[in-house]
Structures are given as C-alpha cells and as structure tokens.
Backbone as JSON Lines, residues from 0, in Angstrom:
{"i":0,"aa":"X","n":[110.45,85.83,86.91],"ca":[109.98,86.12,85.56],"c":[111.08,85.84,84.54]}
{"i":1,"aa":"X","n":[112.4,86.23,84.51],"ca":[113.38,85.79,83.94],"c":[113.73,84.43,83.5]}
{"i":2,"aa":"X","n":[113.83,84.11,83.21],"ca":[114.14,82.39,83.19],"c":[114.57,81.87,81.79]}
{"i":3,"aa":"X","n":[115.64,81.18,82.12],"ca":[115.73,80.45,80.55],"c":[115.71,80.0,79.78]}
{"i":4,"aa":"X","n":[114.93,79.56,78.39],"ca":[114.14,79.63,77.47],"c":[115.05,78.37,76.76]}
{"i":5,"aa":"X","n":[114.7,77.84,75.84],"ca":[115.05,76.93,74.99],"c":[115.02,77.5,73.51]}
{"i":6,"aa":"X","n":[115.47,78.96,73.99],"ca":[116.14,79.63,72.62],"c":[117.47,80.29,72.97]}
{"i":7,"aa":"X","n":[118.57,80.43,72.01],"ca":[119.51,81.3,72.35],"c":[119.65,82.32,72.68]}
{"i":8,"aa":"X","n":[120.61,82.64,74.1],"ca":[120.15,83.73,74.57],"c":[119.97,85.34,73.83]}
{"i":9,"aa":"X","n":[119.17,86.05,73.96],"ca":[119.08,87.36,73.54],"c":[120.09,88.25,74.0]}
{"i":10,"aa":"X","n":[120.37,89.03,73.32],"ca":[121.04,90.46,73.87],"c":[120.24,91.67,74.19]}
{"i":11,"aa":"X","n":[119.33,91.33,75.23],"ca":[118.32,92.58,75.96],"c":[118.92,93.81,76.04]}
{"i":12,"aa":"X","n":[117.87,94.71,75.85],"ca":[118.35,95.97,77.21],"c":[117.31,95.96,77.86]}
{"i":13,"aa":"X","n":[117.83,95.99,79.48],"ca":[116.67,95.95,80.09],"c":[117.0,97.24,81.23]}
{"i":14,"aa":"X","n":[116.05,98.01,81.48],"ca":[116.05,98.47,82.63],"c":[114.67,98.64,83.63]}
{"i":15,"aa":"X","n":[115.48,99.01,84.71],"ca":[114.01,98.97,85.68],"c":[114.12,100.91,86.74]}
{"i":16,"aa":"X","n":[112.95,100.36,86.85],"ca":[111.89,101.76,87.33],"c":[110.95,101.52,88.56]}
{"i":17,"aa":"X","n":[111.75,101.44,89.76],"ca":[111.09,101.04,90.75],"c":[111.1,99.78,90.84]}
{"i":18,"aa":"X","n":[109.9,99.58,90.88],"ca":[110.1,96.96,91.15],"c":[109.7,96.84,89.93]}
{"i":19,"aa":"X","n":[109.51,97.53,88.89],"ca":[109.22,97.36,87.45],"c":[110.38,97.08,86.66]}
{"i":20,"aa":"X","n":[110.43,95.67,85.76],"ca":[111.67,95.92,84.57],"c":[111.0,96.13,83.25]}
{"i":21,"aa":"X","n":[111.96,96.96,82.96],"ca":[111.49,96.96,80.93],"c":[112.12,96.75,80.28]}
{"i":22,"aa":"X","n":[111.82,96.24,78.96],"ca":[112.83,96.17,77.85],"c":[112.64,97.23,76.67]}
{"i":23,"aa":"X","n":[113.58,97.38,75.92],"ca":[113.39,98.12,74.86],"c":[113.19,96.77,73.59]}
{"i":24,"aa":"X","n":[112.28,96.86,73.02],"ca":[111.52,96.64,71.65],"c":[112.31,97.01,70.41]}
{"i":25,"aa":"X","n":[113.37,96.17,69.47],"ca":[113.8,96.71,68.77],"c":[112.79,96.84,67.6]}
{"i":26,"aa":"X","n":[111.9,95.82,67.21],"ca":[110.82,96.04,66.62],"c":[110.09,97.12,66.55]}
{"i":27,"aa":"X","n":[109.48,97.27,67.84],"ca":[108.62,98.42,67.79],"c":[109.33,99.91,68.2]}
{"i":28,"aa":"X","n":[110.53,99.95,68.34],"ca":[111.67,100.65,68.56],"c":[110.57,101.89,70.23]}
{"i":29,"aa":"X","n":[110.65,100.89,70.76],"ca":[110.24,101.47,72.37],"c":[110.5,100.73,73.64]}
{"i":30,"aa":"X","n":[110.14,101.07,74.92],"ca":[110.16,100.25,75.94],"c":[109.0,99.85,76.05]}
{"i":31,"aa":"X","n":[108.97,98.47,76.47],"ca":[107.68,97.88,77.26],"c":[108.07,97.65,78.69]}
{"i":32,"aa":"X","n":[106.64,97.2,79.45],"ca":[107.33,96.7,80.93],"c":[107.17,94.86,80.43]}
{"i":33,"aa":"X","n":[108.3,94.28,80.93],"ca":[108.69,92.98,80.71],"c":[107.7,91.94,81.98]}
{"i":34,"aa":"X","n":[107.02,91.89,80.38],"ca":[105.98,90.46,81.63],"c":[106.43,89.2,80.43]}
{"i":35,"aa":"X","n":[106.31,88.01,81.47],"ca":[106.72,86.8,81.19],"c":[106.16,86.65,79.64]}
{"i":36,"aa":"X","n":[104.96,86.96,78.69],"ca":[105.1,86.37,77.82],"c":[105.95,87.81,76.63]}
{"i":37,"aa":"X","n":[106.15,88.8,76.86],"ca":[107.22,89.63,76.44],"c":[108.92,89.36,76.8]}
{"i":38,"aa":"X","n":[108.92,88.74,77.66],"ca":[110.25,87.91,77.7],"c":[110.35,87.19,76.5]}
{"i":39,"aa":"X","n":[109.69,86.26,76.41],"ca":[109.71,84.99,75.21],"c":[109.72,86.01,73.67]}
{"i":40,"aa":"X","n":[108.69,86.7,73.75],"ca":[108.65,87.38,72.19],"c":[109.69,87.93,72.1]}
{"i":41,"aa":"X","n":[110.39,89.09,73.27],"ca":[111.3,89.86,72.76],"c":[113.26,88.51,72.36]}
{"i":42,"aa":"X","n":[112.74,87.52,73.13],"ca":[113.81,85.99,72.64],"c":[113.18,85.47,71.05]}
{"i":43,"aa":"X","n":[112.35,86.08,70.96],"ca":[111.4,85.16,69.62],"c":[112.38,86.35,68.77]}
{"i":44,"aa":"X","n":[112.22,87.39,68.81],"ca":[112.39,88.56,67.59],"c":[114.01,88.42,67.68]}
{"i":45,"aa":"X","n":[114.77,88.64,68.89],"ca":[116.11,88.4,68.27],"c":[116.82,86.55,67.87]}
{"i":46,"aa":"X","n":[115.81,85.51,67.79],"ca":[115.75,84.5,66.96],"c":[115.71,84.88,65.44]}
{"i":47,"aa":"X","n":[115.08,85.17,65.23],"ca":[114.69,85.28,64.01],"c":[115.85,86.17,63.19]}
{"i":48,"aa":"X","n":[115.96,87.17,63.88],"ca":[117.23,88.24,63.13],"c":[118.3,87.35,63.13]}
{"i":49,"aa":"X","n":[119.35,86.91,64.23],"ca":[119.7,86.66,64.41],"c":[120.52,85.08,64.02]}
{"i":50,"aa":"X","n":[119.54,84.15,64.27],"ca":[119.89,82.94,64.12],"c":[119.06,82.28,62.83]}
{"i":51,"aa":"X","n":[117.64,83.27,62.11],"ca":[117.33,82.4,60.73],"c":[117.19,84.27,60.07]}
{"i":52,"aa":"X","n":[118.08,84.9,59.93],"ca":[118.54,85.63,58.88],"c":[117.06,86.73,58.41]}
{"i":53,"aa":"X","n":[116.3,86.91,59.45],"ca":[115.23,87.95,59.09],"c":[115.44,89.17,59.3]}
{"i":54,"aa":"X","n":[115.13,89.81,58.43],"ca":[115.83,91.47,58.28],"c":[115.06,91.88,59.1]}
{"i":55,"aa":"X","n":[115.35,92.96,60.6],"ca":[114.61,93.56,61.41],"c":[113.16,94.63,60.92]}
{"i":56,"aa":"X","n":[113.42,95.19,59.78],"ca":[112.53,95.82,58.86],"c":[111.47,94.51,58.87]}
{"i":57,"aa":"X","n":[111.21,93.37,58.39],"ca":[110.21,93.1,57.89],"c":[110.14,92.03,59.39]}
{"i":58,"aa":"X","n":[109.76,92.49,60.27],"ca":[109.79,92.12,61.58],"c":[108.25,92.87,61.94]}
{"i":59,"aa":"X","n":[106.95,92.74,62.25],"ca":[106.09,93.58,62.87],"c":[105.89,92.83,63.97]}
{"i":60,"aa":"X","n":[105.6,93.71,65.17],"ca":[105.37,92.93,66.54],"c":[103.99,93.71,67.07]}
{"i":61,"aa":"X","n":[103.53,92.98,67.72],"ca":[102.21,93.3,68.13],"c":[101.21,93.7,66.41]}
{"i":62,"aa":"X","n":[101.06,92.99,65.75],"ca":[100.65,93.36,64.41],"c":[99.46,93.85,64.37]}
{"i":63,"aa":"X","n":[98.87,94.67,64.23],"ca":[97.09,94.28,64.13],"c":[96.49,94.3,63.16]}
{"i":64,"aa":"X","n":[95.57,93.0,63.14],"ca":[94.68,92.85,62.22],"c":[92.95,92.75,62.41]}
{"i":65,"aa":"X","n":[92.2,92.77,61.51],"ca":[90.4,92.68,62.07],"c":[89.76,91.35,61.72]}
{"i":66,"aa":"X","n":[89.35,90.34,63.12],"ca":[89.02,89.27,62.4],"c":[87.24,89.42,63.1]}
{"i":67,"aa":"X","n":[86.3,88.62,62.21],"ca":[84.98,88.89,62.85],"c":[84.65,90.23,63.38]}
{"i":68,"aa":"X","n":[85.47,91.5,62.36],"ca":[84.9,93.0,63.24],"c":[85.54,93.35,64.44]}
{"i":69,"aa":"X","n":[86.24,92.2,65.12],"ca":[87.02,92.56,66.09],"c":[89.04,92.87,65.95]}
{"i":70,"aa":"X","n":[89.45,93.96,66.54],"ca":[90.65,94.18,66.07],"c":[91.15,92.99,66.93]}
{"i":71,"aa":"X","n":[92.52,92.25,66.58],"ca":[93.49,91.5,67.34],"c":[94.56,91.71,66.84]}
{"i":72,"aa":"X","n":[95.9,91.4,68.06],"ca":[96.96,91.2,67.41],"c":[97.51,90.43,67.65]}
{"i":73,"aa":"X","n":[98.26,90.5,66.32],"ca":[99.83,88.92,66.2],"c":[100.76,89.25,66.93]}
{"i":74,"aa":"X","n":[101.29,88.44,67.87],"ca":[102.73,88.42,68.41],"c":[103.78,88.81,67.64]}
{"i":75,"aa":"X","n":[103.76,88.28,66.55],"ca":[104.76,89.0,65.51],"c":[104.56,88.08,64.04]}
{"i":76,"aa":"X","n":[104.71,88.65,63.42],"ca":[104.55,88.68,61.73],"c":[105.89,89.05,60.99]}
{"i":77,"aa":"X","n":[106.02,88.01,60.34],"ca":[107.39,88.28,59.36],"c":[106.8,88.67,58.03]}
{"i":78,"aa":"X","n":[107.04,89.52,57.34],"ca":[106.92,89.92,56.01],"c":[108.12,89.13,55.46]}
{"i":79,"aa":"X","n":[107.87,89.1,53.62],"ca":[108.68,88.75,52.62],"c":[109.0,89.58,52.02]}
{"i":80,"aa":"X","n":[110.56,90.18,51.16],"ca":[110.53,91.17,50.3],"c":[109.7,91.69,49.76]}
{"i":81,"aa":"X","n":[108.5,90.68,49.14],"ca":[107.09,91.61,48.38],"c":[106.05,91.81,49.42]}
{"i":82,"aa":"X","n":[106.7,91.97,50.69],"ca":[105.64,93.24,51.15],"c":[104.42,91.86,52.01]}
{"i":83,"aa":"X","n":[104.73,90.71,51.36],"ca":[103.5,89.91,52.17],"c":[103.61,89.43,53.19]}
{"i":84,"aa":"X","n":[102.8,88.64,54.04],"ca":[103.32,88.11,54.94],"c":[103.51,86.73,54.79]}
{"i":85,"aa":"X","n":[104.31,86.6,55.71],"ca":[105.12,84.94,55.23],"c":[104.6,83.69,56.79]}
{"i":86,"aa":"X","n":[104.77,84.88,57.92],"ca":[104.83,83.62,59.09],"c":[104.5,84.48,60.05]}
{"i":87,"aa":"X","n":[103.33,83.96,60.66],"ca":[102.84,84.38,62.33],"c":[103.31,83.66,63.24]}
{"i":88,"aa":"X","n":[103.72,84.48,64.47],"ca":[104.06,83.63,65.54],"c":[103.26,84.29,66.54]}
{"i":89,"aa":"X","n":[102.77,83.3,67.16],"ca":[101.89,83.21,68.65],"c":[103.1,83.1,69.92]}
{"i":90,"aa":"X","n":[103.06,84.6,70.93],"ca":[104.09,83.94,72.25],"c":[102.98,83.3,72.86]}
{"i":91,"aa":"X","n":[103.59,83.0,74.24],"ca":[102.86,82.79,74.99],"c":[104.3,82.42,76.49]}
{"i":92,"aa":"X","n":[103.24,83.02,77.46],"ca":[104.32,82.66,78.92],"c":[104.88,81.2,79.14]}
{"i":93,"aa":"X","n":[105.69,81.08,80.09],"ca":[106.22,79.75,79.65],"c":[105.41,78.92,80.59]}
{"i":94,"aa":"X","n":[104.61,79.55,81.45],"ca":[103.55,78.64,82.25],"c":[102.1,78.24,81.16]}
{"i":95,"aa":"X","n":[101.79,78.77,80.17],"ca":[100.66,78.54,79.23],"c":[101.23,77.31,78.02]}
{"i":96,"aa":"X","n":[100.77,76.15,78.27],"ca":[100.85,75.2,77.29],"c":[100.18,75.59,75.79]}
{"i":97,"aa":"X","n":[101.39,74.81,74.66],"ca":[100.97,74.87,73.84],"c":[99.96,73.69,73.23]}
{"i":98,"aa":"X","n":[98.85,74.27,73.06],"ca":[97.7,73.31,72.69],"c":[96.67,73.67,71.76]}
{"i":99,"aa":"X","n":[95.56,72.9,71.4],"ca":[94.76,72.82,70.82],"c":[93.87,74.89,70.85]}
{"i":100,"aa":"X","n":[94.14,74.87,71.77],"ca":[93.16,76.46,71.6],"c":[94.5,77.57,71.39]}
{"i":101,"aa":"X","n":[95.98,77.32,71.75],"ca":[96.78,78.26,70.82],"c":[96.96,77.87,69.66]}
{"i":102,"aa":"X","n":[96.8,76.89,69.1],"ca":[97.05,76.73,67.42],"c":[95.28,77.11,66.74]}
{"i":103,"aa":"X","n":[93.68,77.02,67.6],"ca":[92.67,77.69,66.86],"c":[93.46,79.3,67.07]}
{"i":104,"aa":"X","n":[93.8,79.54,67.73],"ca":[94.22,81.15,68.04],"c":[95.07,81.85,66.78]}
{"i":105,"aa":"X","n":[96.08,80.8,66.74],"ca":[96.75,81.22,65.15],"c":[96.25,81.61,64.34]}
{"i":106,"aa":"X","n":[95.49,79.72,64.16],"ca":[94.47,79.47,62.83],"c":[93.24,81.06,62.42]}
{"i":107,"aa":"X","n":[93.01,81.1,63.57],"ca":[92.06,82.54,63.1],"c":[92.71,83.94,62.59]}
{"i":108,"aa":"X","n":[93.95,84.11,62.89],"ca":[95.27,84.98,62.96],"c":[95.12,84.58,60.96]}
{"i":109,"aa":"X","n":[95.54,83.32,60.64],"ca":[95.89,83.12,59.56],"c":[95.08,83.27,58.66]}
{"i":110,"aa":"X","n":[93.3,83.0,59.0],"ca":[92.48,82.87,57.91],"c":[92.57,84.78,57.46]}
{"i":111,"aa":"X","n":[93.11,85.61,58.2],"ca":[93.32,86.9,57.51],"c":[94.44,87.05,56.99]}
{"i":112,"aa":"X","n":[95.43,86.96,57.81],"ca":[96.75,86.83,56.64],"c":[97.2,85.59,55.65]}
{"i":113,"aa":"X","n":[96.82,84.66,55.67],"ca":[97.02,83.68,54.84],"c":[98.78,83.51,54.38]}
{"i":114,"aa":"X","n":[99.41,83.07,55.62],"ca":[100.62,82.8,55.43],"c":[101.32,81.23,55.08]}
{"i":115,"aa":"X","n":[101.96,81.33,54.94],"ca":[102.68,79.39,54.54],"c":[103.33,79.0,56.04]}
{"i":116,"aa":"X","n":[103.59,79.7,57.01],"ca":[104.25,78.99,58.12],"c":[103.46,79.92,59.42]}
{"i":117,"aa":"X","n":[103.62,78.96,60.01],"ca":[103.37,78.99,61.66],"c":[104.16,78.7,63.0]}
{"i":118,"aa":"X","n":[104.55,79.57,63.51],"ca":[105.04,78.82,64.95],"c":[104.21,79.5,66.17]}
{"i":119,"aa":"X","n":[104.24,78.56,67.16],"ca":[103.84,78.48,68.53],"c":[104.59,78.57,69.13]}
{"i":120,"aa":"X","n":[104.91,79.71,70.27],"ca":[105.76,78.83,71.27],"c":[105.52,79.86,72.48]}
{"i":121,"aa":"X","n":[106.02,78.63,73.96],"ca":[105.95,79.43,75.03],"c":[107.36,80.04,75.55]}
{"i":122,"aa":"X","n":[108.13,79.77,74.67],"ca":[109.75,80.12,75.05],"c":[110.29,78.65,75.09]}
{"i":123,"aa":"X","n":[109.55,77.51,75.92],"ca":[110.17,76.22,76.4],"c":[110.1,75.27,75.05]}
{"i":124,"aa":"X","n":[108.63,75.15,74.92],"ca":[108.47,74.23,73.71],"c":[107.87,75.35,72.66]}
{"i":125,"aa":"X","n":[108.1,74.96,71.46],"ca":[108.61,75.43,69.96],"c":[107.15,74.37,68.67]}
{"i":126,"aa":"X","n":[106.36,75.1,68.31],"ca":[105.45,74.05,67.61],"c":[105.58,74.99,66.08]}
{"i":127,"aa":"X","n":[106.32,74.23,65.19],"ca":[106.23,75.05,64.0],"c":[105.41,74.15,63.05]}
{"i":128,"aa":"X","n":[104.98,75.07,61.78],"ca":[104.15,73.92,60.98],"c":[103.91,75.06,59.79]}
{"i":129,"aa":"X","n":[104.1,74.33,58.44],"ca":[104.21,74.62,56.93],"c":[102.6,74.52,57.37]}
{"i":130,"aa":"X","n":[102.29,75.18,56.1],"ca":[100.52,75.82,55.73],"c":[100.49,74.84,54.44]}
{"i":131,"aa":"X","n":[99.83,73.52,54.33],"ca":[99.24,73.21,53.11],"c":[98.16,73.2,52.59]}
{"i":132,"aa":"X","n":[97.8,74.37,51.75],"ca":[96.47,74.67,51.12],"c":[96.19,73.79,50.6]}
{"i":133,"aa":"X","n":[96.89,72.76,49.59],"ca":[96.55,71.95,48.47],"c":[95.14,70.96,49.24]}
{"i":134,"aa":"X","n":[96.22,70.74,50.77],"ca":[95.21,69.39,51.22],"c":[94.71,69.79,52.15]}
{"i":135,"aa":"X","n":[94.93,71.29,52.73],"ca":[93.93,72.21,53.85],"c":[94.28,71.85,55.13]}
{"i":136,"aa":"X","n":[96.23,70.79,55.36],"ca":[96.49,70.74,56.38],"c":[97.77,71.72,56.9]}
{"i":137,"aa":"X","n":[98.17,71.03,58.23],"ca":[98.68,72.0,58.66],"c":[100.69,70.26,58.69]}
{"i":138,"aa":"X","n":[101.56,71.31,57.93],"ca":[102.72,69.98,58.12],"c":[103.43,70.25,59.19]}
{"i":139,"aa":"X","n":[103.43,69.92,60.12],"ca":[104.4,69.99,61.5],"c":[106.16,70.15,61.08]}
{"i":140,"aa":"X","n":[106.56,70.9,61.14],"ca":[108.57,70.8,60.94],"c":[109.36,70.89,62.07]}
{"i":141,"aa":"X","n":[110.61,70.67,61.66],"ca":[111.72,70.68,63.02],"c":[112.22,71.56,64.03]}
{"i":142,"aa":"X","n":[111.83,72.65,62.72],"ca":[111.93,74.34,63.08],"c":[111.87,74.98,62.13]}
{"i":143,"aa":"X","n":[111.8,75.55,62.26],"ca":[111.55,77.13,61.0],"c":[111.96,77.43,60.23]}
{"i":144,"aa":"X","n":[111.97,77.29,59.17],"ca":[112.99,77.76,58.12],"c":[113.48,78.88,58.16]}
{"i":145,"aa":"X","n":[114.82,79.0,57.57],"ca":[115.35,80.25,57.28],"c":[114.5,81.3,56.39]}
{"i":146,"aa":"X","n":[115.01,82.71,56.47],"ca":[114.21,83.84,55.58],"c":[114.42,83.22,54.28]}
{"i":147,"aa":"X","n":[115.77,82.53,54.27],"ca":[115.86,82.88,52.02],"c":[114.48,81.86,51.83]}
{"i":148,"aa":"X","n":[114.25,80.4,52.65],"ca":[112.92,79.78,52.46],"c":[111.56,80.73,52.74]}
{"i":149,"aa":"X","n":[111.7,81.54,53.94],"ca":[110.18,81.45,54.06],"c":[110.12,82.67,52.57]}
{"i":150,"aa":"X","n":[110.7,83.78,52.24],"ca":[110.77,84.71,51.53],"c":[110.24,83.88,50.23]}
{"i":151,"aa":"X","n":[110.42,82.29,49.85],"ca":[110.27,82.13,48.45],"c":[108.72,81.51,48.47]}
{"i":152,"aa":"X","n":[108.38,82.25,49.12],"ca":[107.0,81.44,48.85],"c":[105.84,82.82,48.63]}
C-alpha cells in the first residue's frame, strides 16, 4: 500500500493497530485507517501547504456537498481568503487511471462549487486544468498554481 508517489515526500504520522495502519489527518485534525487512495490525499494536502503555499485553515478534506439531492464528497477543496472556493481535487489510488469518468466526477463536484482550477490525480500522474467559463472549456496546465494565483481569482 505504501509506495512512492510522484509527489514530494510527506511528513506522515503514521501508526498501526494490529495489521491496520493509520494516519493522522492534519486537515481534518484525526486519524484515519490508511487505504491506498488516503495515502495519495494525505501526499496531496501536505503538497499544497507545503510546496504551493496553502494555508492549512483553508484546506477542507473530505468536503461535502449536495449534487442531484444526493450528498457527495470532495477529496479536498481549497478555499480563498474570501471564504470561496478556489480548487477541487479528486484522489484516487494509484491503481485507478485518470480518465474520462474522473474528470465527469469533478465536473459534477464543480457545477456546485464553481471553482477556476482542477486537479486529478492518482498520486502517479497529476491532471490539472484552469476553468474557462468565457468559452465553457476546461485549459489543461503544467501544475497548479501557487495560492497567491489561485487566491486572485
């Protein structure tokens, strides 16, 4: 389940409880038990603090929102100083390709929050992409912008 990711490494805490490991959630400030696509998120959340400057406060993990009457949640959601949201990210295990039915998965994520950025990822490969309303597409980027960008939008 461990394995290494094509993000910089995290500084976990992990402990285990029998053949069970967990991590502690600085986000959600708890333990979970560590399954492969909570590996990647809990590498996704200290990305973001860490290496593009997102304040742990405007960090929500496991977010929930109501789409079609049904509750779901976001892997994690970055807020902007004013409180909005700026960028959903979808995990996913590093055996689940990123494709056509995790980016509708977003896309439905987004038509409620209506954010300017997107990323995908399974830990291995990384699919980010700017939100253009003007022309109702989606712009593919290199990676993610930093907070002072995503914050100005």
């Amino acid at each position: 389940m461990i394995q290494p990711l094509a993000l910089p490494k995290a500084n976990l805490r992990l402990s285990k409880k029998g053949d069970a490991l967990f991590v502690w959630c600085i986000a959600r400030k708890k333990t979970l038990l560590l399954t492969p696509e909570e590996w990647v998120r809990q590498h996704v959340i200290h990305y973001l603090i860490h290496e593009k400057n997102v304040p742990l406060g405007l960090i929500s993990s496991e977010h929930s929102i109501k789409v079609n009457q049904l509750v779901r949640r976001c892997d994690i959601v970055v807020f902007g100083t004013d409180q909005q949201p700026k960028l959903i990210v979808e995990c996913k295990s590093t055996d689940v390709e990123i494709n056509q039915k995790v980016l509708l998965q977003i896309a439905q994520y987004n038509s409620k929050l209506n954010v300017s950025y997107l990323l995908l990822t399974n830990g291995l490969r990384h699919v980010a992409c700017g939100v253009n309303r003007g022309e109702n597409t989606l712009d593919f980027m290199n990676e993610i912008p930093d907070f002072l960008i995503l914050n100005t939008i």
